[in-house]
C-alpha positions as a Python dict, from the first residue, in 0.01 Angstrom:
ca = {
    (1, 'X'): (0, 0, 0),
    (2, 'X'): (-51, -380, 10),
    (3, 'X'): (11, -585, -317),
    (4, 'X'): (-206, -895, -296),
    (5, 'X'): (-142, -1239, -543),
    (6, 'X'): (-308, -1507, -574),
    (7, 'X'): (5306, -238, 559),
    (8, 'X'): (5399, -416, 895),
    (9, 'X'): (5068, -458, 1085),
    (10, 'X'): (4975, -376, 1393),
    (11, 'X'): (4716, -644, 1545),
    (12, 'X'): (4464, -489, 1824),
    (13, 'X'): (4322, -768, 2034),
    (14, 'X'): (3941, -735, 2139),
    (15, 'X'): (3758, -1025, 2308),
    (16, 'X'): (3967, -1279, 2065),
    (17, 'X'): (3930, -1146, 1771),
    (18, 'X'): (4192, -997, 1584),
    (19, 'X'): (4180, -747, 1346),
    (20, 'X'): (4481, -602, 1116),
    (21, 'X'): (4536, -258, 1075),
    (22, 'X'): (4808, -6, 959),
    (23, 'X'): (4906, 313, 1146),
    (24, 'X'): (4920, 550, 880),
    (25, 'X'): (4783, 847, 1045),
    (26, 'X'): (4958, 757, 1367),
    (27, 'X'): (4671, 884, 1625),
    (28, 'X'): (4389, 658, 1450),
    (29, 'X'): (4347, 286, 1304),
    (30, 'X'): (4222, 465, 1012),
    (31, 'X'): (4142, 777, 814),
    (32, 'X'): (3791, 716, 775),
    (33, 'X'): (3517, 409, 845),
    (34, 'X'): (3280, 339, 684),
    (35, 'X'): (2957, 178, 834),
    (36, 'X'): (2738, 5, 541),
    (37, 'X'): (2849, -146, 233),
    (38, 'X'): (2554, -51, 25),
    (39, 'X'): (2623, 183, -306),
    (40, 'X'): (2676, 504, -124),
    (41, 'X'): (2914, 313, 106),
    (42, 'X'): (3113, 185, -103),
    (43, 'X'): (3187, 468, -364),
    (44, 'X'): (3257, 687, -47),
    (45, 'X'): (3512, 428, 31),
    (46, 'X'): (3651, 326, -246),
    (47, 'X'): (3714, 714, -325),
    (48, 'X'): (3864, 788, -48),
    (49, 'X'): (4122, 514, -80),
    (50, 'X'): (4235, 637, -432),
    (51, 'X'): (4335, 967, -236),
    (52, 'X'): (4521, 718, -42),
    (53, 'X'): (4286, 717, 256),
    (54, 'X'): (4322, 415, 488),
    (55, 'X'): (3944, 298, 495),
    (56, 'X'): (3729, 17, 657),
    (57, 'X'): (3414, -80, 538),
    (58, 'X'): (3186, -233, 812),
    (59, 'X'): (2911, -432, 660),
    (60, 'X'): (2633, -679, 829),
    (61, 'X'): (2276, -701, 736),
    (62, 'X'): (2008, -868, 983),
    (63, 'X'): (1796, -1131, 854),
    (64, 'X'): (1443, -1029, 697),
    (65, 'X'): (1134, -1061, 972),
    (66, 'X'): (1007, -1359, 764),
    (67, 'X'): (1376, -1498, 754),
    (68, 'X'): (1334, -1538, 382),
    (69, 'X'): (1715, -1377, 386),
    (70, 'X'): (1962, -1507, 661),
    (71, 'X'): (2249, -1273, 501),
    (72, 'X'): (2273, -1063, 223),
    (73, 'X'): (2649, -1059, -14),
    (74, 'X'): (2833, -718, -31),
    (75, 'X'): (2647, -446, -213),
    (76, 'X'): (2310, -352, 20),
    (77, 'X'): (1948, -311, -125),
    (78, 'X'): (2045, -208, -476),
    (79, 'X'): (2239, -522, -550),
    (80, 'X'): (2008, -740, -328),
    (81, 'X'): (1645, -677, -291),
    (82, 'X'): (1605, -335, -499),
    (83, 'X'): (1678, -186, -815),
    (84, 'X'): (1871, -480, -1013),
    (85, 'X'): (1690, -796, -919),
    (86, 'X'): (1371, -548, -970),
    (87, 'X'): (1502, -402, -1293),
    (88, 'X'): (1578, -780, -1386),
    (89, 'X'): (1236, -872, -1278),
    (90, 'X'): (1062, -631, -1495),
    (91, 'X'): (1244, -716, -1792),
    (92, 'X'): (1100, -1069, -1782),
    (93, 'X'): (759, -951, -1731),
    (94, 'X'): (824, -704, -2019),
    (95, 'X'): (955, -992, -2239),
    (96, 'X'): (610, -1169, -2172),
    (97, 'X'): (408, -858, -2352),
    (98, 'X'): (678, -883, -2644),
    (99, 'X'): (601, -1217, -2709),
    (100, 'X'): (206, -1094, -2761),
    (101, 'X'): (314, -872, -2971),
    (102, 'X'): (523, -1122, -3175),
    (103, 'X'): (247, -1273, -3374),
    (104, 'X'): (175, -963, -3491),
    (105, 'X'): (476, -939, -3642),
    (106, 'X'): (456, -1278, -3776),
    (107, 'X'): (624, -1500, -3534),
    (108, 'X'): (491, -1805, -3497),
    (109, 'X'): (444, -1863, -3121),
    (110, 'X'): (335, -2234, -2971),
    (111, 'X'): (14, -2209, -2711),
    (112, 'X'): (95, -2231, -2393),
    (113, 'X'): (331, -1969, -2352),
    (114, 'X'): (429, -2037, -1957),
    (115, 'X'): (632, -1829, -1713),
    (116, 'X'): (882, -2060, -1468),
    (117, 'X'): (982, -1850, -1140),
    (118, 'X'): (1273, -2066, -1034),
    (119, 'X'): (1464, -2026, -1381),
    (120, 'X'): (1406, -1636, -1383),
    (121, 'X'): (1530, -1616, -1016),
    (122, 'X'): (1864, -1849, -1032),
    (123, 'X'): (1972, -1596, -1340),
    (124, 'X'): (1875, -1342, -1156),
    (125, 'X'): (2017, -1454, -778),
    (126, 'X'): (2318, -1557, -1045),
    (127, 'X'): (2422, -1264, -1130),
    (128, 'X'): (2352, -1094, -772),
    (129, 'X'): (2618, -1334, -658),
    (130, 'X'): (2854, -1225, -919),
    (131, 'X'): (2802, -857, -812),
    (132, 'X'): (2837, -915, -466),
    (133, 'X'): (3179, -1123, -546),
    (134, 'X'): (3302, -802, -776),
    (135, 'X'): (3231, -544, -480),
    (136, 'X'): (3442, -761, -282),
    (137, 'X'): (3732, -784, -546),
    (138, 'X'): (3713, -428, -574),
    (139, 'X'): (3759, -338, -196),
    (140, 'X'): (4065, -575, -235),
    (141, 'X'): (4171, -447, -553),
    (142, 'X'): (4150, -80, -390),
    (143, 'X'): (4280, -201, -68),
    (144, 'X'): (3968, -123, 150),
    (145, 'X'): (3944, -297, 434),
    (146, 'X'): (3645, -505, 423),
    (147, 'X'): (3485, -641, 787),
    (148, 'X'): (3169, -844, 799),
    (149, 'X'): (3061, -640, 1156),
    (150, 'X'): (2760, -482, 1267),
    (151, 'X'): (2910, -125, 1342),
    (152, 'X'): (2789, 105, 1635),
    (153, 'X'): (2936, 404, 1731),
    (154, 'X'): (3171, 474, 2077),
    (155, 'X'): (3219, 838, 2041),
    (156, 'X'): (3330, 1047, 1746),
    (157, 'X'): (3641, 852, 1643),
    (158, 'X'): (3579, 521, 1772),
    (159, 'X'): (3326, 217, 1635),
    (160, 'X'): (3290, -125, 1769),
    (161, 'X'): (3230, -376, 1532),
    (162, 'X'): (2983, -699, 1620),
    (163, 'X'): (3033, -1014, 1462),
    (164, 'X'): (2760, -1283, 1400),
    (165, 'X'): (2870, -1496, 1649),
    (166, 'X'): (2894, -1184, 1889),
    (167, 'X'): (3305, -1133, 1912),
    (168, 'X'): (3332, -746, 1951),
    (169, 'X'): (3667, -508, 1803),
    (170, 'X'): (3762, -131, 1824),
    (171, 'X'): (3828, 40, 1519),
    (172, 'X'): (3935, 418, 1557),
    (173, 'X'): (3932, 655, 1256),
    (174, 'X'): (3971, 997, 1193),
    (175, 'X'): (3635, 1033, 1032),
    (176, 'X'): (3337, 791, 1058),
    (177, 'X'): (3062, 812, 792),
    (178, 'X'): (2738, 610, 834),
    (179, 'X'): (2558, 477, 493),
    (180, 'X'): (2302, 196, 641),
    (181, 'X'): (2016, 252, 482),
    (182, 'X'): (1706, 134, 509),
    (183, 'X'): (1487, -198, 508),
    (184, 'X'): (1074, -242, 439),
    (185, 'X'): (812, -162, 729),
    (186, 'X'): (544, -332, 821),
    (187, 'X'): (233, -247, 927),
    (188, 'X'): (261, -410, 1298),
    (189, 'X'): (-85, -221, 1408),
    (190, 'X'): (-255, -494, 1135),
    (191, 'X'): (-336, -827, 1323),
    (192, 'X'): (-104, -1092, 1107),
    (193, 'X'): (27, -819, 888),
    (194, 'X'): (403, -976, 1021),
    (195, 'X'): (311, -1328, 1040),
    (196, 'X'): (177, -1387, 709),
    (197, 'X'): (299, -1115, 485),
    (198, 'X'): (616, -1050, 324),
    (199, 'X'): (795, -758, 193),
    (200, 'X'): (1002, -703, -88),
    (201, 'X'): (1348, -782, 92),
    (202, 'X'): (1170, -1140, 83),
    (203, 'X'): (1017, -1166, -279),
    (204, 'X'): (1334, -1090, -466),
    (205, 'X'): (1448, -1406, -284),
    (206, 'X'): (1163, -1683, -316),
    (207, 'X'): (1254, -2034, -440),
    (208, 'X'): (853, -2078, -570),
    (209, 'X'): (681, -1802, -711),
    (210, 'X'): (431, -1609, -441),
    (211, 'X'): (144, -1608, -664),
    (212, 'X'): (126, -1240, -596),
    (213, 'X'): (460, -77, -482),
    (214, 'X'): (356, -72, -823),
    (215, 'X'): (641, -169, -978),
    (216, 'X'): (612, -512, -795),
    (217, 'X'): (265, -539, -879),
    (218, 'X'): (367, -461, -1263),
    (219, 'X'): (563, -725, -1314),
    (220, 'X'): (411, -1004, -1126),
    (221, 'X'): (123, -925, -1357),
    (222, 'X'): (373, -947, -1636),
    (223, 'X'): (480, -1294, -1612),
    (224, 'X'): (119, -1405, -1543),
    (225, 'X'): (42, -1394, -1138),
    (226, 'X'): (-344, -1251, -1057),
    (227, 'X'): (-249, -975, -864),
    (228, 'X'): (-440, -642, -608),
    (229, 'X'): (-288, -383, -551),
    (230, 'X'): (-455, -233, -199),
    (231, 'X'): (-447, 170, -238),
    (232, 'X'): (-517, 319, 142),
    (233, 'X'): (-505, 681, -84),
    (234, 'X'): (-301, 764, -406),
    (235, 'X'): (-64, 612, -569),
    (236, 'X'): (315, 747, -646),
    (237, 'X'): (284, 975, -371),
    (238, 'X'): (530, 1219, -437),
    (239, 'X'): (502, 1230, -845),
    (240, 'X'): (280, 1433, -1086),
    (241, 'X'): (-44, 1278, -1056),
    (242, 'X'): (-171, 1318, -1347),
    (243, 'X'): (109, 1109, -1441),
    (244, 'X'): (47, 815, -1171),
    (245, 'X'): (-283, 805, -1304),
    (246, 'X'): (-186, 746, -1638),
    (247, 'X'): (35, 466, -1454),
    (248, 'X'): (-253, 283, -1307),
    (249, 'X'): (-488, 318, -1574),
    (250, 'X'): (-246, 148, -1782),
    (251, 'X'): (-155, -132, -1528),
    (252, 'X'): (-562, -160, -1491),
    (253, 'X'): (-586, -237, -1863),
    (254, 'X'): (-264, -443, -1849),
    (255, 'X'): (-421, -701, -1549),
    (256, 'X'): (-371, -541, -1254),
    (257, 'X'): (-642, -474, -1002),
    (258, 'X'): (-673, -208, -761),
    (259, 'X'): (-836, -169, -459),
    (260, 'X'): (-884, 238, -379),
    (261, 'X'): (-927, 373, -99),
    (262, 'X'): (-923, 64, 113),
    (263, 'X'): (-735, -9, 446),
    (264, 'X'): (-678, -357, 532),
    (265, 'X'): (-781, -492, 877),
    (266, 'X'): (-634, -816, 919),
    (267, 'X'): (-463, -1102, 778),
    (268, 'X'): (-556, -1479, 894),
    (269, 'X'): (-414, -1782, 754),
    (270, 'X'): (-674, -2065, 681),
    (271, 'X'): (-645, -2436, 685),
    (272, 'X'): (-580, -2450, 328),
    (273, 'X'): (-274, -2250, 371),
    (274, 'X'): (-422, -1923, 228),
    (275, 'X'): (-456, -1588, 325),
    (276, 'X'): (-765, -1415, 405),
    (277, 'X'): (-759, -1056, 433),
    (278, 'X'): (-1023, -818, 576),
    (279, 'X'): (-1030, -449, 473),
    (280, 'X'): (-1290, -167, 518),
    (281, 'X'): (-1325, 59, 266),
    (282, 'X'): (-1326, 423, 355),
    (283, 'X'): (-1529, 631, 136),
    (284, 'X'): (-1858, 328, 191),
    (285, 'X'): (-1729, 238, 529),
    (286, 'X'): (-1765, -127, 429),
    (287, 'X'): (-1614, -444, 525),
    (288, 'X'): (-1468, -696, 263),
    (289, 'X'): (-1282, -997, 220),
    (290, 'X'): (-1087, -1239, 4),
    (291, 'X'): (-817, -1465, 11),
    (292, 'X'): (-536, -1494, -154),
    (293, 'X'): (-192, -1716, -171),
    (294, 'X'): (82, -1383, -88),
    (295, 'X'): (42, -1062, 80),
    (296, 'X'): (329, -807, -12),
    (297, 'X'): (382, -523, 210),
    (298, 'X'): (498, -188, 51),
    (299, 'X'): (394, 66, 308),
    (300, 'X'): (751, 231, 329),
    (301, 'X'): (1127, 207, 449),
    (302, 'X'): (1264, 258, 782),
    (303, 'X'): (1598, 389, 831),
    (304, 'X'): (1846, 180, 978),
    (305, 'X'): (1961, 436, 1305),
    (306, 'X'): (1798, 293, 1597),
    (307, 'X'): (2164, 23, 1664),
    (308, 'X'): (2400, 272, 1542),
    (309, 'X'): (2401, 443, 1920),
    (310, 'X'): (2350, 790, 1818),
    (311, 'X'): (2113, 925, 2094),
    (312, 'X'): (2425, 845, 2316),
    (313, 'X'): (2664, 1073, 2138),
    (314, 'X'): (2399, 1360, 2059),
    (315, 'X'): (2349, 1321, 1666),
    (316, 'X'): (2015, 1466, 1619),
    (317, 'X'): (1732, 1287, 1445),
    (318, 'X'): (1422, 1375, 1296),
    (319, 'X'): (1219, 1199, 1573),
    (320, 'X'): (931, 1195, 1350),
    (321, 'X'): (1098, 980, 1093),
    (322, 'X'): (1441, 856, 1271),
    (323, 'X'): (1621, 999, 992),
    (324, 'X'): (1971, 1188, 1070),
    (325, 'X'): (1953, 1542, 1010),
    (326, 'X'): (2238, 1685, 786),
    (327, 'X'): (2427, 2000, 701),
    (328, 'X'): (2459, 2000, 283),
    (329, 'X'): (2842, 1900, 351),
    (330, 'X'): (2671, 1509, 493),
    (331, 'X'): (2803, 1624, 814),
    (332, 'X'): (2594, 1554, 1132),
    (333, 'X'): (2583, 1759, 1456),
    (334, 'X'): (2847, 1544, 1573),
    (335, 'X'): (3204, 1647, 1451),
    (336, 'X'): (3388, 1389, 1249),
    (337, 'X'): (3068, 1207, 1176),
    (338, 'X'): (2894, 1229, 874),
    (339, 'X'): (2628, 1030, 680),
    (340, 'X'): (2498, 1015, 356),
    (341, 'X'): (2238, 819, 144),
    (342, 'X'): (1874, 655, 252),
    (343, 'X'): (1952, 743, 638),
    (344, 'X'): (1985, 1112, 603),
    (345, 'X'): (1668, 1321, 615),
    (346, 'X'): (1523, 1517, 296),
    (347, 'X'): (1745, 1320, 85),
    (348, 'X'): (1609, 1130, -261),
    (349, 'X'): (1630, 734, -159),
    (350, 'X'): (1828, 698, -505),
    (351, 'X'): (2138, 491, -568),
    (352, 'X'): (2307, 741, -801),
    (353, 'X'): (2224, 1021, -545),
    (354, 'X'): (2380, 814, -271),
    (355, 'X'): (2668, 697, -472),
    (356, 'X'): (2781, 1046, -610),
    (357, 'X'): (2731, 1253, -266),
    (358, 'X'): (2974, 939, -129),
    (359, 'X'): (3219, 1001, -381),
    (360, 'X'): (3207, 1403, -329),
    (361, 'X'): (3248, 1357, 77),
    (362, 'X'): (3521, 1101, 19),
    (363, 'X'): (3714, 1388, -206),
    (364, 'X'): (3633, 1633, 39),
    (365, 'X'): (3760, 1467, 369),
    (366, 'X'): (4061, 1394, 130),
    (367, 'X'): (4092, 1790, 110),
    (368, 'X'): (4034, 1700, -248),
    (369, 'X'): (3789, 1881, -357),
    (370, 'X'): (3516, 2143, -183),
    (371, 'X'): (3242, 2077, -427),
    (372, 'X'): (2898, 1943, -249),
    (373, 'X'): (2626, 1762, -380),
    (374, 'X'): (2329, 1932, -571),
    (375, 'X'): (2003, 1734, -468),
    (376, 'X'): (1756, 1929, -672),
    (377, 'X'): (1622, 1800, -977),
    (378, 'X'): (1784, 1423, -970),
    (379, 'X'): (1579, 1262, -1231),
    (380, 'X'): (1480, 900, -1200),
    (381, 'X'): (1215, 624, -1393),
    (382, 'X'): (945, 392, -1191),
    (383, 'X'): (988, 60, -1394),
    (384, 'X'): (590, 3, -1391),
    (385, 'X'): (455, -186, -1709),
    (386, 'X'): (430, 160, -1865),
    (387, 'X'): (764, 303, -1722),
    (388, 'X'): (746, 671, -1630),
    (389, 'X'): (1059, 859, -1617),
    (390, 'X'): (1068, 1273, -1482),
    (391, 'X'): (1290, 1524, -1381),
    (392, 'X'): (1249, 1838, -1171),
    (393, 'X'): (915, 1955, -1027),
    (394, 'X'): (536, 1832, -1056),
    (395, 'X'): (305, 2036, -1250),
    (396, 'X'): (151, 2051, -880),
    (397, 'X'): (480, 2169, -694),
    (398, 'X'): (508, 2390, -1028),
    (399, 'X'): (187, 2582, -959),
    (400, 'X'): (260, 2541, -546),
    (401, 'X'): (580, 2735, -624),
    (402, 'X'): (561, 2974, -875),
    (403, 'X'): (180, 3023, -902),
    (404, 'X'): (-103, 2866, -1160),
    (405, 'X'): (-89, 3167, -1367),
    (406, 'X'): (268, 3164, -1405),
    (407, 'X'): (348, 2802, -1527),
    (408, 'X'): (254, 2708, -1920),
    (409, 'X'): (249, 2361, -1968),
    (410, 'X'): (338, 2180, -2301),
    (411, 'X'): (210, 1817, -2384),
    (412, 'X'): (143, 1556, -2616),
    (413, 'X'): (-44, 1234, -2630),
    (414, 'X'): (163, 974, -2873),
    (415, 'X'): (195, 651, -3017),
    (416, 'X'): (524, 455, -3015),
    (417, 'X'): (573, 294, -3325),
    (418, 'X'): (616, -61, -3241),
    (419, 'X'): (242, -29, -3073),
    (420, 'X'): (137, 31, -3439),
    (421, 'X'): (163, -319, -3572),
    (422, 'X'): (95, -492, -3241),
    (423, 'X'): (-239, -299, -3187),
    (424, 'X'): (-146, -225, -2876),
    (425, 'X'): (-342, 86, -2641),
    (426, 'X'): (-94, 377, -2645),
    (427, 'X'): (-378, 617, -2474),
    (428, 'X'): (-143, 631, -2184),
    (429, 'X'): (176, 732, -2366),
    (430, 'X'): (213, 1106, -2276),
    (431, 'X'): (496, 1354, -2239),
    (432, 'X'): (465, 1656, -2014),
    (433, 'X'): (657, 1994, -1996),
    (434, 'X'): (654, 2242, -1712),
    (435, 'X'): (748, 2602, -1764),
    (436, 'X'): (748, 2930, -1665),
    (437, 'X'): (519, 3056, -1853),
    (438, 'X'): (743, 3414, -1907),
    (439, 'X'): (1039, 3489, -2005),
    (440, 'X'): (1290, 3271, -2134),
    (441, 'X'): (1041, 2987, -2042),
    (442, 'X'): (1282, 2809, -1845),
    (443, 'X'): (1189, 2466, -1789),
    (444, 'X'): (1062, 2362, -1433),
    (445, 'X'): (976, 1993, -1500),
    (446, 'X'): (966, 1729, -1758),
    (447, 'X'): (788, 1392, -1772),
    (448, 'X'): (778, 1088, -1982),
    (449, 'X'): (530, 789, -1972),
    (450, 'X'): (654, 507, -2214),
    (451, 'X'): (874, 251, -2352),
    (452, 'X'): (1227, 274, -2215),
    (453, 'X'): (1131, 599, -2012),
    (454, 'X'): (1475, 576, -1808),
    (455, 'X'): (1679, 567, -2120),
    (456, 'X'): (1486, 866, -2254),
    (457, 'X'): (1500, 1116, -1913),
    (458, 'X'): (1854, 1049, -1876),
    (459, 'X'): (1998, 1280, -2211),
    (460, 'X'): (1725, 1520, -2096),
    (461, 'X'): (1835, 1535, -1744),
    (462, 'X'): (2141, 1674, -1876),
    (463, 'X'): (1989, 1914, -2057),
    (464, 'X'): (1782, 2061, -1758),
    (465, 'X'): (2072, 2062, -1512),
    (466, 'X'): (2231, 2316, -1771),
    (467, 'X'): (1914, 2546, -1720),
    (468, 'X'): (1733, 2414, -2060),
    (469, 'X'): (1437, 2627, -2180),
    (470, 'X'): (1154, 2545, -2391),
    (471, 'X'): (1336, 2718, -2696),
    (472, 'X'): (1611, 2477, -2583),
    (473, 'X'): (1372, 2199, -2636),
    (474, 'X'): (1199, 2349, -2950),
    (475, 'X'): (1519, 2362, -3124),
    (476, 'X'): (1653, 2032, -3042),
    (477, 'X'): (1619, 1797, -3373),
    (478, 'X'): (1475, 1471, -3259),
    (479, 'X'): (1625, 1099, -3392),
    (480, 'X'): (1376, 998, -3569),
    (481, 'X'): (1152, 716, -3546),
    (482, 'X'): (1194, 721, -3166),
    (483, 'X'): (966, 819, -2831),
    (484, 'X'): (1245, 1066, -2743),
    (485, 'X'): (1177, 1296, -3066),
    (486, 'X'): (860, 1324, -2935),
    (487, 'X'): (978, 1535, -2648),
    (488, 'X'): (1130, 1796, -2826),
    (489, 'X'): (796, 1834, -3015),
    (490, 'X'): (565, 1940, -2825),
    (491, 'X'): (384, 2258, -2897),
    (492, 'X'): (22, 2196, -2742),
    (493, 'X'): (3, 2395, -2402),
    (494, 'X'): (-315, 2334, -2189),
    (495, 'X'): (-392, 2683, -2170),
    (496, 'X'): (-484, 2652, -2518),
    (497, 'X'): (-726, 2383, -2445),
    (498, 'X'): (-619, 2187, -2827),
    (499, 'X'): (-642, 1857, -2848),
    (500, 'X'): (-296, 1753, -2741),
    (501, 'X'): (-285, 1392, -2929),
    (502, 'X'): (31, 1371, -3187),
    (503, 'X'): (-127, 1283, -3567),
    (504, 'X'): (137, 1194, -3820),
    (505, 'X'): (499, 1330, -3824),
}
């Protein structure tokens, strides 16, 4: 997918540098390292030191391709180019509908109404900063050894740490655990696709606004930017899809244009500065152009593996991916080395998936604790325009799983009340239940499109980890006026073929 806009201390000596550390388990520098200080890195750390574990975070990040980002503060993708600039991001863009709807409700709104990039990013860069400073204080506060390195691993008890200006040390540790992550791919088979585009480690950090995923198409069109989104075959690959289409149709009526079924070819930059890109589409077979002032790659992450050195100490990979294969305790199929987060294969690329299953390995290598993590049914929202928020399976995976015949299906379209008075289209607003159709009806999967969708999947997340049926549901009184009461009413199925639109209370 392309989106288009217009105690005493013992000091070890390596190669001059000199790094501090404390013999507490006598036969190690320390009872566990930690390579990558993104979210999953850092709670694995920071819990293991309250079991008083001596722990080393390694942390370096490599400048973008488009060098947009020399170095990144303490925190990885979440804090830095993912979920809270994005989150941040979206709430502008969702502040420019509100003020639409605003003279509906009788506010009296000067003409004009502009949109200015650089403010919105120094609040947001702002308060990155801060965040980055507190993960910092934290380590200190916690007494986590914090190194800015580029970590690589020796053998099963031994990493060497890089610095920027290429001074190398040797820290030893009982247990290592790896928590890099991942960064954006591009498409390097695409003539200019690296010279001339940009992904979103870059856009979160642009001085000027790039005149330019879905959710980074949704909110560029929020705060006013023409933008394309280039679809090579469906969007939200991995979700419902009768929910992603209820996505795009709304982003489609909200400003955002699509280009299905379309690969691009090329991208050349013209004298004027702007990008043309070519792109054949592959259900006519023809070949377009158009130019336009920002091409933003979202094709996909790449783990971070290939400069960790793990072919040399036999941790097996998924070649296919480069992801590290993992037992359900994180470990790998090297002893004493475990991993956990983006990096490990079959795992949701989630921050509260990576920062739990850190916490749970840091209690376990503490002898702490023997619980592991549960990866099924981790709910989570895509902050598109319309935000769409599920849990557990697709209605697809539903009927892959447990048969068509045997799944019943509850679901209602509905209208949130504050699109009343603004006259806004709520024909996209839909809720989703997935059951087995027998039995205690036990619920399979539930999904929300609609205002504040994360906020409304999180209570019912709860509820489904604890087994929730649709009598469950049914029972449930809902707070009323609010889009979450309309979950717990739902009593059209599709079987029944009724119209499934909500009319009055």
């Amino acid at each position: 997918m392309a989106a288009l806009c217009r105690g005493r201390h013992r000091w070890k000596k390596t190669n001059c540098l000199y790094v501090p550390t404390r013999n507490l388990t006598g036969k190690y520098d320390y009872d566990l390292v930690v390579i990558g200080g993104g979210s999953g890195g850092l709670a694995c750390s920071k819990e293991a030191a309250q079991f008083g574990q001596k722990v080393a975070v390694l942390d370096y990040v490599d400048p973008t391709v488009k060098g947009k980002i020399k170095i990144w503060g303490l925190g990885g993708t979440c804090v830095n180019v993912g979920c809270i600039p994005k989150k941040l991001i979206h709430q502008a863009a969702l502040f420019g509908t509100a003020l639409k709807d605003a003279k509906k409700y009788g506010w009296q709104i000067s003409e004009p109404v502009c949109h200015d990039w650089a403010t919105m990013m120094e609040g947001v860069q702002n308060h990155v900063r801060s965040l980055n400073w507190g993960h910092r204080v934290q380590l200190q506060d916690k007494k986590v050894k914090y190194l800015n390195f580029k970590g690589s691993l020796v053998d099963e008890h031994t990493v060497k740490g890089l610095t920027k200006a290429g001074k190398e040390t040797i820290l030893t540790a009982k247990n290592i655990v790896i928590v890099t992550g991942g960064r954006p791919k591009y498409p390097t088979n695409i003539p200019g696709a690296v010279e001339h585009g940009i992904t979103s480690d870059d856009m979160f950090w642009l001085k000027k606004s790039p005149d330019v995923a879905l959710e980074c198409a949704g909110f560029l069109t929020g705060i006013g930017l023409d933008t394309t989104v280039m679809v090579r075959s469906i969007a939200l690959r991995g979700f419902d899809q009768q929910m992603a289409g209820l996505v795009t149709d709304y982003m489609e009526t909200y400003g955002t244009k699509f280009a299905w079924k379309c690969v691009p070819k090329r991208v050349d930059k013209l004298s004027s500065g702007a990008l043309q890109v070519t792109w054949t589409d592959t259900q006519t077979g023809g070949e377009h152009q158009d130019t336009y002032d920002s091409v933003l790659w979202a094709v996909g992450r790449a783990p971070e593996t290939k400069a960790l050195g793990l072919d040399k100490l036999g941790v097996k990979l998924n070649q296919e991916t480069g992801k590290i294969v993992l037992a359900t305790d994180e470990s790998t199929s090297v002893p004493n080395i475990y991993a956990l987060g983006d990096i490990g294969e079959g795992r949701p690329e989630l921050t509260p998936t990576a920062i739990k299953a850190g916490k749970l390995l840091a209690r376990r290598l503490a002898g702490q604790s023997a619980e592991l993590m549960n990866y099924d049914n981790v709910p989570t929202t895509v902050f598109t325009p319309l935000e769409y928020g599920c849990v557990g399976l697709s209605e697809e995976e539903a009927e892959k799983r447990h048969g068509k015949d045997n799944i019943e299906v509850y679901h209602a379209f509905y209208k949130p009340l504050e699109f009343t008075v603004a006259e806004r289209d709520a024909s996209q607003c839909y809720i989703k239940v997935v059951c087995k159709r027998f039995g205690d009806q036990t619920i399979l999967g539930l999904h929300f499109t609609g205002p504040n969708a994360g906020e409304v999947m999180q209570g019912f997340a709860m509820g489904f980890q604890c087994g929730a049926t649709y009598s469950h549901l049914s029972q449930t009184v809902g707070i009323h006026p609010t889009c979450a009461e309309e979950v717990v009413k739902v009593n059209i199925t599709k079987h029944s073929g009724l119209d499934a639109t909500v009319t009055g209370c």
